[in-house]
C-alpha positions in Angstrom: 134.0 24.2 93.5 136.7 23.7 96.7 139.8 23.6 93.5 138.8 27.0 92.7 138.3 28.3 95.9 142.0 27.0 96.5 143.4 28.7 93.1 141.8 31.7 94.2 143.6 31.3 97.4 146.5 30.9 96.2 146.4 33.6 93.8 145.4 36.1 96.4 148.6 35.0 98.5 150.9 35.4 95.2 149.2 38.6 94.7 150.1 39.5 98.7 154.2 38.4 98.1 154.0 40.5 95.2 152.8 43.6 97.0 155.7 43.0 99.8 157.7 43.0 96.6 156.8 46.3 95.1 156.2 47.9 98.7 159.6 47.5 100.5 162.5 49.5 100.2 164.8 46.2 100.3 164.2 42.6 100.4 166.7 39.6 101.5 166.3 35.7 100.0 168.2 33.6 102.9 168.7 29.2 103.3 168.2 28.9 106.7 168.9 25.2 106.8 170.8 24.5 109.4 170.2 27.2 112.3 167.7 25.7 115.1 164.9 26.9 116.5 166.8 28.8 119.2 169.0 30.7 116.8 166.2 31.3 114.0 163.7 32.6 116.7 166.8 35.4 118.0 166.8 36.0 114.2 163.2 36.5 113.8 163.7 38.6 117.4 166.2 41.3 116.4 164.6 41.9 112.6 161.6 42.4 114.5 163.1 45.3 116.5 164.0 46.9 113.4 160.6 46.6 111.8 161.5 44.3 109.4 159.0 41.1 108.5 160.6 37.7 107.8 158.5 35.3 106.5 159.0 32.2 104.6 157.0 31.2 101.9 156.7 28.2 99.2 159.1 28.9 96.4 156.7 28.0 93.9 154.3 30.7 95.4 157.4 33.1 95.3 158.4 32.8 92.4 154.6 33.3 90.5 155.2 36.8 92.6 158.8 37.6 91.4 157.6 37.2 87.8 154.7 39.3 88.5 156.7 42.6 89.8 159.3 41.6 86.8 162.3 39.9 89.0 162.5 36.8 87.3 166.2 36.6 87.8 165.3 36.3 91.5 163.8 32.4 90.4 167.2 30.9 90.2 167.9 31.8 94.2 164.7 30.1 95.1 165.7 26.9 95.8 165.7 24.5 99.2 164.5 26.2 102.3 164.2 29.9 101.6 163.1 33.2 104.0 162.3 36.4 103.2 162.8 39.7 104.6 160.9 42.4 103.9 161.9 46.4 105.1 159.2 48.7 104.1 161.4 51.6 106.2 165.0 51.2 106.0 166.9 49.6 103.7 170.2 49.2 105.8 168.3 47.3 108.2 168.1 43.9 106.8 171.5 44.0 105.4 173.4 44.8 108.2 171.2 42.1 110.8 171.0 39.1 108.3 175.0 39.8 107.4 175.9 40.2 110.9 173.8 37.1 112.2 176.0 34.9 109.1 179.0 35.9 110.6 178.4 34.3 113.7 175.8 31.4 112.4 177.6 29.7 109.2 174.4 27.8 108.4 172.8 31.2 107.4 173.2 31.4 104.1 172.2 35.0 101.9 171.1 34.1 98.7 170.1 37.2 96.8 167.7 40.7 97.1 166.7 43.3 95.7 166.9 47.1 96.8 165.1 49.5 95.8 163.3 47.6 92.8 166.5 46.2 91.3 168.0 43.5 91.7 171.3 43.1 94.1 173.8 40.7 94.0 175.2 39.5 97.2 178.7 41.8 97.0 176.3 44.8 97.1 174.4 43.5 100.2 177.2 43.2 101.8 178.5 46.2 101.2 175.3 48.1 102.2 175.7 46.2 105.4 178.8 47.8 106.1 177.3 51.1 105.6 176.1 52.8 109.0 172.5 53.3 109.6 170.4 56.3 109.0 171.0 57.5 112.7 174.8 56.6 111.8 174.4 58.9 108.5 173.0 61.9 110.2 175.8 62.2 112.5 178.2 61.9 110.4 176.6 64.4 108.3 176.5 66.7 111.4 180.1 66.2 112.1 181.4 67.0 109.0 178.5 70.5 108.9 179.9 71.5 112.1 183.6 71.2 111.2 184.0 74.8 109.3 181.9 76.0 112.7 184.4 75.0 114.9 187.4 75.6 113.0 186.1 79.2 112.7 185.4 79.3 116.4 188.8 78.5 117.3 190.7 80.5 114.6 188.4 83.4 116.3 189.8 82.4 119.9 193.1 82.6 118.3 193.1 86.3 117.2 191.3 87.3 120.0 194.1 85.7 122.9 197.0 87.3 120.2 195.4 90.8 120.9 194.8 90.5 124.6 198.9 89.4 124.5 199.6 92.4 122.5 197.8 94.6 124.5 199.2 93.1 127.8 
């Protein structure tokens, strides 16, 4: 009677990775092995900010889950210590923190994601870490609205101090 209660445990918490699976909008396999507790709790600290959850789970539980939302290829990366984070939001976020925080901590290691549903390999995480963040975006998508604005502004300005010459 306690063995099944503990499959069914189990299952349920299979069934709950797989859910963070399907339900995020981008999800990052890292090794930590290596950082300390000072350095992995900073980690923890600034994906927090940015409403991301990083949890780390056995990779026999994870990878029942990866096979059940059809990421299998994801198996092969689950291997030694692994962490996962989870972005439900924004799918910058994680990217750009866990990149950023291996740059200045070697023994952080980024094994593998997935974004949006497929699969990414770690050139394309890297490369959406370089991209700016949605704040980033929208200003730059601003700047570039407002351009013919101000060029016609000041073309306007133009004519109008050429007339008040001519007329002077």
């Amino acid at each position: 009677m306690a063995n099944s209660n503990i499959i069914e445990q189990k299952k349920q918490h299979v069934q709950e990775i797989a859910d963070k699976f399907r339900g995020s909008q981008s999800t990052l396999l890292v090794d930590y092995r290596g950082l300390d507790v000072a350095e992995v709790s900073e980690l923890r600290k600034q994906l927090r900010e940015a409403n991301v959850e990083f949890k780390v789970y056995k990779n026999s539980m994870t990878r029942r889950a990866v096979d059940a939302v059809d990421l299998s290829e994801l198996s092969d990366t689950l291997v030694g210590p692994t962490a996962v984070a989870f972005s439900n939001e924004d799918v910058v976020a994680p990217a750009k923190i866990l990149n950023n925080f291996a740059k200045d901590h070697d023994a952080l290691e980024i094994k593998g994601g997935v974004i949006e549903g497929e699969i990414a390999t770690i050139e394309q995480i890297k490369e959406l870490a370089d991209l700016p963040n949605y704040e980033g975006m929208v200003s730059m998508l601003l700047s570039v609205l407002q351009a013919p604005v101000r060029n016609f502004a000041y073309a306007a300005k133009a004519i109008a101090d050429q007339k008040e010459e001519e007329s002077a």
